[in-house]
C-alpha positions as CSV (number, residue, x, y, z in Angstrom):
1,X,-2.6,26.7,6.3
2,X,-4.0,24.3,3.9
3,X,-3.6,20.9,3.8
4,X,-4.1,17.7,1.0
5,X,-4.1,14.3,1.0
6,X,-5.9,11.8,-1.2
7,X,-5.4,7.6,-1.9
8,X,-6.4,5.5,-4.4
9,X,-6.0,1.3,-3.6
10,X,-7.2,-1.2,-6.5
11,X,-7.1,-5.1,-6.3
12,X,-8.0,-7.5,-8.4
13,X,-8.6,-11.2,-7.2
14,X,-6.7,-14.7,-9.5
15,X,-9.3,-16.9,-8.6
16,X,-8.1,-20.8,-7.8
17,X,-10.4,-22.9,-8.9
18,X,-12.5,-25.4,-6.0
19,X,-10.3,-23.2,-3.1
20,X,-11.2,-21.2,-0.1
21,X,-8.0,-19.5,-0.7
22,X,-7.3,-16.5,-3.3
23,X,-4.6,-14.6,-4.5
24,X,-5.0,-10.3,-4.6
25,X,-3.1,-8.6,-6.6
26,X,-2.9,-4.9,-5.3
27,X,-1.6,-1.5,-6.8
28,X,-2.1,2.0,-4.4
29,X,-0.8,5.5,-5.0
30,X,-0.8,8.1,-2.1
31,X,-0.5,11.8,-1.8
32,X,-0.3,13.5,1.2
33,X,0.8,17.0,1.9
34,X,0.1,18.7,5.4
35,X,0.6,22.0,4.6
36,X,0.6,23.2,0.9
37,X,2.3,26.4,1.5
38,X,5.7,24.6,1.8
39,X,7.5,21.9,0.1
40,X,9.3,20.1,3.3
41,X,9.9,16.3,4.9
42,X,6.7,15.7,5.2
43,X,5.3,15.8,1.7
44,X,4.9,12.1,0.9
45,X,4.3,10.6,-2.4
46,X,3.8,6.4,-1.9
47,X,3.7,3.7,-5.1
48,X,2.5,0.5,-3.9
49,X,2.4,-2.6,-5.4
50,X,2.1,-6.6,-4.5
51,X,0.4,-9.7,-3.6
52,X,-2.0,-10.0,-0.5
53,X,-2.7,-14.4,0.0
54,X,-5.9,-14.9,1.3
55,X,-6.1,-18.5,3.1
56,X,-9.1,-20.2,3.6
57,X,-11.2,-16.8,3.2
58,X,-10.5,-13.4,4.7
59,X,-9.6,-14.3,8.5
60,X,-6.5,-14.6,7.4
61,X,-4.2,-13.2,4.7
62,X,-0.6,-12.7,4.1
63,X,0.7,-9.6,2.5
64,X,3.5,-8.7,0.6
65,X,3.7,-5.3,-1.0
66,X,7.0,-3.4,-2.4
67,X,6.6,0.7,-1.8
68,X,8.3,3.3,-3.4
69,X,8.3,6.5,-1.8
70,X,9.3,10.3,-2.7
71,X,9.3,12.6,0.5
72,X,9.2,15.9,-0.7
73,X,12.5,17.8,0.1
74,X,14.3,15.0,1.4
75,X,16.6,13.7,-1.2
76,X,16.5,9.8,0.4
77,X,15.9,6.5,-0.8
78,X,13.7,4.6,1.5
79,X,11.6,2.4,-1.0
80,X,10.1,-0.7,1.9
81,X,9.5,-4.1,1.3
82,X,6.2,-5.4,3.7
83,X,5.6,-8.9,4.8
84,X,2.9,-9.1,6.8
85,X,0.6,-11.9,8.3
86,X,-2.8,-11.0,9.5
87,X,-5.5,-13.1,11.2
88,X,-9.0,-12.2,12.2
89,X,-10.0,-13.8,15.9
């Protein structure tokens, strides 16, 4: 049994002038496929795309990110909006 997965995550800061804070925009693609011998459920394709709000530096950041996903042989739409708040202690 072979396996393959690979990702690929890009972001690109908006600078605001004389602030701490910053806005990320963020675009990720990923590929993962657990056995290549079969095409089944677990064949996963991801699209990912949004914002991440850093405030006041990187302890903490807000996240908002819009996936679209293809799962091999299931024939599903299941595309996710995140909202997420993280914060470093």
């Amino acid at each position: 049994m072979h396996s393959n997965a690979w990702y690929l995550n890009l972001g690109q800061y908006v600078p605001f002038q004389g602030r701490r804070d910053a806005l990320e925009l963020c675009l990720g693609y990923q590929d993962f496929d657990p056995n290549t011998a079969v095409t089944d459920q677990l064949d996963a394709r991801w699209l990912t795309f949004g914002a991440n709000y850093h405030i006041e530096g990187t302890k903490r950041q807000v996240r908002l990110q819009y996936a679209i996903r293809d799962e091999g042989a299931l024939d599903v739409e299941n595309n996710t909006i995140m909202l997420e708040y993280d914060h470093a202690f």
